[in-house]
C-alpha positions as a LaTeX table, in Angstrom:
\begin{tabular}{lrrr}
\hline
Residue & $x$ (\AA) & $y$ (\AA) & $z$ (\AA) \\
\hline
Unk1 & 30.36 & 47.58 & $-125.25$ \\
Unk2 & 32.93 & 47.70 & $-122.21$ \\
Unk3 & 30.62 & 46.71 & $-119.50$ \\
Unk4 & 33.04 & 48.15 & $-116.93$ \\
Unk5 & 32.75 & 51.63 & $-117.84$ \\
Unk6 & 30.12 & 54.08 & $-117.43$ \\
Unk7 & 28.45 & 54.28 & $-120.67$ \\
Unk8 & 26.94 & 58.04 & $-121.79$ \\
Unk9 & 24.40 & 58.24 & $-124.63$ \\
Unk10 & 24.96 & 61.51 & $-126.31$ \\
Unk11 & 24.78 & 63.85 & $-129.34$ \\
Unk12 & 28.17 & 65.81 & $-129.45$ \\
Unk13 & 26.30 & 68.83 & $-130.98$ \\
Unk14 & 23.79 & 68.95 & $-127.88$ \\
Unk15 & 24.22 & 72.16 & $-125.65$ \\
Unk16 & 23.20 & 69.38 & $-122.71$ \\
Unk17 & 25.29 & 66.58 & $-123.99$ \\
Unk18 & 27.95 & 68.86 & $-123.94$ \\
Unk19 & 27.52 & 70.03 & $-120.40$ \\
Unk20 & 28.25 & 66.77 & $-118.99$ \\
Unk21 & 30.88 & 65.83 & $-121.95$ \\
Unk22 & 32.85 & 68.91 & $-120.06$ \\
Unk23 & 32.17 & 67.77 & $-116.42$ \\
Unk24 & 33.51 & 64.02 & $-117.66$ \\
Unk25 & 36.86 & 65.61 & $-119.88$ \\
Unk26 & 37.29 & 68.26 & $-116.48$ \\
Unk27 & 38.56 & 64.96 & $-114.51$ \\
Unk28 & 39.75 & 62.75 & $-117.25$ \\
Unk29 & 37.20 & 59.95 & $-116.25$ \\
Unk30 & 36.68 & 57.26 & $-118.59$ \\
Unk31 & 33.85 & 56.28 & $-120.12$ \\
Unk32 & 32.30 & 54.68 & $-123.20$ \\
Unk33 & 30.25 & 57.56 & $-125.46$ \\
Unk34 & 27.38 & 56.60 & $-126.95$ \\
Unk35 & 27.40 & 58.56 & $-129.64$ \\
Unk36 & 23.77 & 59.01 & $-130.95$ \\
Unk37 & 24.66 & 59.70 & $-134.68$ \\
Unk38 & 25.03 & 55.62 & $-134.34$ \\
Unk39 & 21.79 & 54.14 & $-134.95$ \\
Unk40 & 22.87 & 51.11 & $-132.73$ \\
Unk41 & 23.21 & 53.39 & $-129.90$ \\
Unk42 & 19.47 & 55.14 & $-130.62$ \\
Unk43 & 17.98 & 52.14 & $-130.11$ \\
Unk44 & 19.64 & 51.37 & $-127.68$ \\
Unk45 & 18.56 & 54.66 & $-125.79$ \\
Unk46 & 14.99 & 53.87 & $-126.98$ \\
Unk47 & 14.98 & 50.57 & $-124.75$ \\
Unk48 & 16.43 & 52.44 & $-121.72$ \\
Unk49 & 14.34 & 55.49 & $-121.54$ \\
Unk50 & 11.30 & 55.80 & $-123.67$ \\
Unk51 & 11.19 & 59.82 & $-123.80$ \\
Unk52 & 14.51 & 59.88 & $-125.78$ \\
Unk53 & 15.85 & 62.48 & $-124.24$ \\
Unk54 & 19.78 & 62.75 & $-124.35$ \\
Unk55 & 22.46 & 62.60 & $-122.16$ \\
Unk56 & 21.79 & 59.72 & $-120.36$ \\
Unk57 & 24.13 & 57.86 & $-118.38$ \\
Unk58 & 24.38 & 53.83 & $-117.62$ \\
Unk59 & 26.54 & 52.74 & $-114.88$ \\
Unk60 & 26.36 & 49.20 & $-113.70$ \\
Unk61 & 22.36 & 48.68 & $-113.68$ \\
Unk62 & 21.82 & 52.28 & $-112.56$ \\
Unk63 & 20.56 & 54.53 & $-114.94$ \\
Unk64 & 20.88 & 58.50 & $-114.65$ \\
Unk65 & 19.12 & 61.32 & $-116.18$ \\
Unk66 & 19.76 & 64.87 & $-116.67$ \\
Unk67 & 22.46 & 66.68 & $-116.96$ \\
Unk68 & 22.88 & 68.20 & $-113.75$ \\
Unk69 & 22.04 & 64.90 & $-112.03$ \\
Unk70 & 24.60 & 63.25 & $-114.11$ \\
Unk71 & 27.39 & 65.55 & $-112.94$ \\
Unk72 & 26.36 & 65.11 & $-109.57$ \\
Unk73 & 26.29 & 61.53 & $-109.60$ \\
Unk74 & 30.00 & 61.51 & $-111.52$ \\
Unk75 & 31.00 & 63.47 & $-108.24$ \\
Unk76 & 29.98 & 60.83 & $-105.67$ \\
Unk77 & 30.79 & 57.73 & $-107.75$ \\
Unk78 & 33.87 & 58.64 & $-109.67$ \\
Unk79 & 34.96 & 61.37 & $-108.43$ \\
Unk80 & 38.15 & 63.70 & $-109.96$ \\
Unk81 & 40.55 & 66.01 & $-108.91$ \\
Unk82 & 38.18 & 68.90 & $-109.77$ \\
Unk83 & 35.50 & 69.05 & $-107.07$ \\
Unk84 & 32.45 & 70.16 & $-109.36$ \\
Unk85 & 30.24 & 70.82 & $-106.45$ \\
Unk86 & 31.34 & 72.72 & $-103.63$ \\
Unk87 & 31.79 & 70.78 & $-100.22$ \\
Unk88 & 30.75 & 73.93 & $-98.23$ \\
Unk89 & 26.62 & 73.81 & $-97.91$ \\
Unk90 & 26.48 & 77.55 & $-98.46$ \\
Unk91 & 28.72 & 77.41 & $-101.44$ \\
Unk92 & 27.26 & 74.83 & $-103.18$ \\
Unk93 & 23.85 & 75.92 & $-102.98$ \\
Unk94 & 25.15 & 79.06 & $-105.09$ \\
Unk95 & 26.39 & 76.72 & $-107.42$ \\
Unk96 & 23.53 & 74.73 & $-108.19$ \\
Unk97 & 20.73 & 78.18 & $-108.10$ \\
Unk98 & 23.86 & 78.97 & $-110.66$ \\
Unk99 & 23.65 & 76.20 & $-112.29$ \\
Unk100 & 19.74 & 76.30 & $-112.91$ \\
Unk101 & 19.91 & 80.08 & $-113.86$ \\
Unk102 & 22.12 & 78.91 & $-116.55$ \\
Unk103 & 19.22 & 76.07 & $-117.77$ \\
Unk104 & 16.19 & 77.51 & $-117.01$ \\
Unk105 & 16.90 & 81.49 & $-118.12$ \\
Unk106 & 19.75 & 81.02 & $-120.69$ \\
Unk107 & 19.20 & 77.28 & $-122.31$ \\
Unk108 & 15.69 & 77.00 & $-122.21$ \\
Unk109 & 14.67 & 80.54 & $-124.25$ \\
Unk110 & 17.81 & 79.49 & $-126.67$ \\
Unk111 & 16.02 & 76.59 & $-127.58$ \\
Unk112 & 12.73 & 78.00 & $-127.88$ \\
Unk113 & 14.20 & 80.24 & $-130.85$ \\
Unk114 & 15.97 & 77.35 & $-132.36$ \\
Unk115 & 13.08 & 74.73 & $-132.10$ \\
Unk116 & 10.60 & 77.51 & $-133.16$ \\
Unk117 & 12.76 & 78.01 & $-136.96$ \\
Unk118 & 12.22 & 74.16 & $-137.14$ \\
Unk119 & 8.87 & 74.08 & $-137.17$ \\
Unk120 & 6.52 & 74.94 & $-140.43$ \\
Unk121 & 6.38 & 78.67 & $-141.11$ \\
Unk122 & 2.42 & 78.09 & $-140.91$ \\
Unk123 & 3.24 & 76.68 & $-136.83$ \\
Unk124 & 5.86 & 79.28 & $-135.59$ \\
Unk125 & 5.28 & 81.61 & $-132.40$ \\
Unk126 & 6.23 & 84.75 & $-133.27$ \\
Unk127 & 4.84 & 86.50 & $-129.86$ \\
Unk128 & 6.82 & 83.10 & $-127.93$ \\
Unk129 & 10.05 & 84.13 & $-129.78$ \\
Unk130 & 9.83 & 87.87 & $-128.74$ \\
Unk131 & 9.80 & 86.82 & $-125.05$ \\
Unk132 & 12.44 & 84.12 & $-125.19$ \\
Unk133 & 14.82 & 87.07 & $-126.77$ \\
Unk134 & 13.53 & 89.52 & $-123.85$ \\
Unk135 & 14.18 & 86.38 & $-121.26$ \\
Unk136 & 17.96 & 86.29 & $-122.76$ \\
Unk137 & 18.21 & 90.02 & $-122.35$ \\
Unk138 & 17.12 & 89.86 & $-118.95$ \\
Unk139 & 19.33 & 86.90 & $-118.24$ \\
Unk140 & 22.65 & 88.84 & $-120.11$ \\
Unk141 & 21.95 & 91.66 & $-117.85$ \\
Unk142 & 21.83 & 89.91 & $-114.58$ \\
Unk143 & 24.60 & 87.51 & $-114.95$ \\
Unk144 & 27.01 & 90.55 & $-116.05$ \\
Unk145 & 26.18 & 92.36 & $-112.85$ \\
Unk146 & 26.59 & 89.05 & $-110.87$ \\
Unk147 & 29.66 & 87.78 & $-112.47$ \\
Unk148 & 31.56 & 91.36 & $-112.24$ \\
Unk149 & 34.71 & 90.31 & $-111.05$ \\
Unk150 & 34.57 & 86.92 & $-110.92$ \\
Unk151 & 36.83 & 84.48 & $-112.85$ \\
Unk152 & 34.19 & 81.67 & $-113.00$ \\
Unk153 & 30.17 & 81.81 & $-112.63$ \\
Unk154 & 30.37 & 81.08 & $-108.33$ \\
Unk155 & 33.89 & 82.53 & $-107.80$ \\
Unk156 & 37.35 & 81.55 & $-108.26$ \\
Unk157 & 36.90 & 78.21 & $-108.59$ \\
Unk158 & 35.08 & 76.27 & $-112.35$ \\
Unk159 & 31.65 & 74.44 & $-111.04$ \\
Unk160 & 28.86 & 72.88 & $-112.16$ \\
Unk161 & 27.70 & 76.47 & $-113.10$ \\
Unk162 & 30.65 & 76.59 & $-115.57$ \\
Unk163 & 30.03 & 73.30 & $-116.75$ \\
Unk164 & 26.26 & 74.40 & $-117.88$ \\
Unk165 & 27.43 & 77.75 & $-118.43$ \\
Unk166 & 29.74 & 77.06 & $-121.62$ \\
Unk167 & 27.29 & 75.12 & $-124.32$ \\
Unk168 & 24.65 & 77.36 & $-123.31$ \\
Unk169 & 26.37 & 80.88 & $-123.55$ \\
Unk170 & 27.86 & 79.41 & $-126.63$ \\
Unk171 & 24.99 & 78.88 & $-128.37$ \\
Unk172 & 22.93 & 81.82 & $-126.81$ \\
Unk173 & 25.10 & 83.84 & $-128.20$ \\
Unk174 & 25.00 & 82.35 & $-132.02$ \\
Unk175 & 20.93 & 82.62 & $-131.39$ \\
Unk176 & 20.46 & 85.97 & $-129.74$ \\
Unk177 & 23.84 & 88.00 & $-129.74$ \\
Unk178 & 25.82 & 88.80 & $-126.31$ \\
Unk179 & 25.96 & 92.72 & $-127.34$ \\
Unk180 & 29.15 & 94.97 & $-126.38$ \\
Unk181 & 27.27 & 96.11 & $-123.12$ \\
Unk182 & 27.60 & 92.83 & $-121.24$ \\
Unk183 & 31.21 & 93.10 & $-121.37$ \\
Unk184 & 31.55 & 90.65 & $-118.30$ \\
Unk185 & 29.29 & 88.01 & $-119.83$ \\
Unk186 & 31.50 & 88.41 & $-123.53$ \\
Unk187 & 34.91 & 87.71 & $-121.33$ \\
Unk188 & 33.21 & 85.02 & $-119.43$ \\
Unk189 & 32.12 & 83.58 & $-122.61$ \\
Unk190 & 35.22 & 83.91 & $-124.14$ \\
Unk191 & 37.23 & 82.22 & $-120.55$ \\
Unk192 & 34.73 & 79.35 & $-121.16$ \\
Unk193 & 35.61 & 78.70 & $-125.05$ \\
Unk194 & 39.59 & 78.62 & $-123.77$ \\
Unk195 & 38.71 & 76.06 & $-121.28$ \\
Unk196 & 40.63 & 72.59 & $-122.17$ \\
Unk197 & 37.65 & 70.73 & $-121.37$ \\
Unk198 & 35.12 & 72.94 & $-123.53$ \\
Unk199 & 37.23 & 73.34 & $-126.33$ \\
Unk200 & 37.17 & 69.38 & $-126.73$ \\
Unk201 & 33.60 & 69.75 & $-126.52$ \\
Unk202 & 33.13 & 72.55 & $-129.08$ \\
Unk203 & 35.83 & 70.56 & $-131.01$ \\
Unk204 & 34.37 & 67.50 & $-131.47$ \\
Unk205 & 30.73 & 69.22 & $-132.43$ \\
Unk206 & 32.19 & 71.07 & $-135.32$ \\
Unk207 & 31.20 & 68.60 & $-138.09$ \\
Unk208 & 27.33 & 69.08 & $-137.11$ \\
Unk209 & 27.63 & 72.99 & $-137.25$ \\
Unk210 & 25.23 & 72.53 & $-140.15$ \\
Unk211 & 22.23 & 71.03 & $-137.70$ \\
Unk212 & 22.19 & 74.50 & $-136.31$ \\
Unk213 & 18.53 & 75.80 & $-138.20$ \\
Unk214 & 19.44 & 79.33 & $-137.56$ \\
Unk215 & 22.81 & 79.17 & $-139.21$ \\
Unk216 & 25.83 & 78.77 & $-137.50$ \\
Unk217 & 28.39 & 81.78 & $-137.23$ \\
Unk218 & 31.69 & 81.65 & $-139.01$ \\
Unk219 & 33.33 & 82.28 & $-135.48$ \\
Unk220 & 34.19 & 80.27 & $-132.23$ \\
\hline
\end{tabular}
């Protein structure tokens, strides 16, 4: 391991993973991935952080959790030529309610779907499914009216927002389809997969397409 780089623990095909993976290729900062298909690097995440939940970063002896606090910490200690999160108070406070729009009412009912095919058919939630669909309606519809002529989630400029915005409109949209209506969301999508950053992200997850329990689309 290079001790003098950040080190990331990380699954290339997780939506999360990935949200930081783009924040990192964004500014071109170096760091060592921990790439969990490795079991060397599982255990190693075991020892750090019991709950085994992924992307974690190691920098020094500081250790960092979630996503969004990863990206923010990237910002203050090796900070890029793409400012992430606004300077302005007012602007960046858009950003982050943004930002946990994008994992609380897009990621979270995505994954409720997903985890809910991997369980036993005798175990699924058929009345929790229904809602987490309704939730991603409800979160199609508003972020199309909010986004209408916008280039990126909080304006003109690619955020944090965008950053969570990309894996999880990505694989909403494979889970519970982006219809023709939500024409704004299916060009902002669309924006996102041309991104240089995200399409290294989306690149590099390719070969673990098959993981995906709801089978993945022969698109993107």
């Amino acid at each position: 391991m290079n001790a003098a780089l950040p080190r990331l623990y990380a699954h290339p095909f997780s939506s999360y993973c990935q949200k930081v993976l783009v924040a990192l290729y964004e500014n071109g900062t170096p760091f060592e991935y921990r790439n969990l298909e490795d079991p060397a690097a599982n255990a190693e995440l075991t020892a750090l952080w019991p709950l085994r939940r992924f992307p974690v970063l190691v920098d020094g002896g500081r250790t960092v959790l979630e996503a969004t606090c990863i990206i923010e910490y990237l910002g203050v200690h090796h900070p890029g030529s793409v400012r992430l999160l606004p300077e302005a108070p007012d602007a960046a406070i858009e950003v982050r309610m943004l930002d946990r729009f994008f994992d609380n009412y897009v990621s979270t009912p995505q994954q409720k779907v997903v985890f809910d095919r991997l369980r036993a058919e005798a175990d699924r939630d058929p009345f929790g499914v229904a809602e987490a669909r309704a939730m991603l309606e409800a979160a199609y519809a508003w972020l199309d009216a909010r986004i209408a002529g916008r280039e990126w989630a909080a304006g003109a400029a690619f955020s944090l927002a965008d950053c969570a915005a990309a894996p999880f409109l990505f694989y909403a949209d494979w889970t519970h389809p982006i219809e023709a209506r939500f024409a704004n969301v299916r060009a902002y999508r669309a924006r996102l997969l041309a991104r240089p950053s995200f399409k290294r992200a989306v690149d590099e997850a390719r070969p673990f397409r098959p993981y995906f329990p709801l089978g993945a689309p022969d698109r993107d």
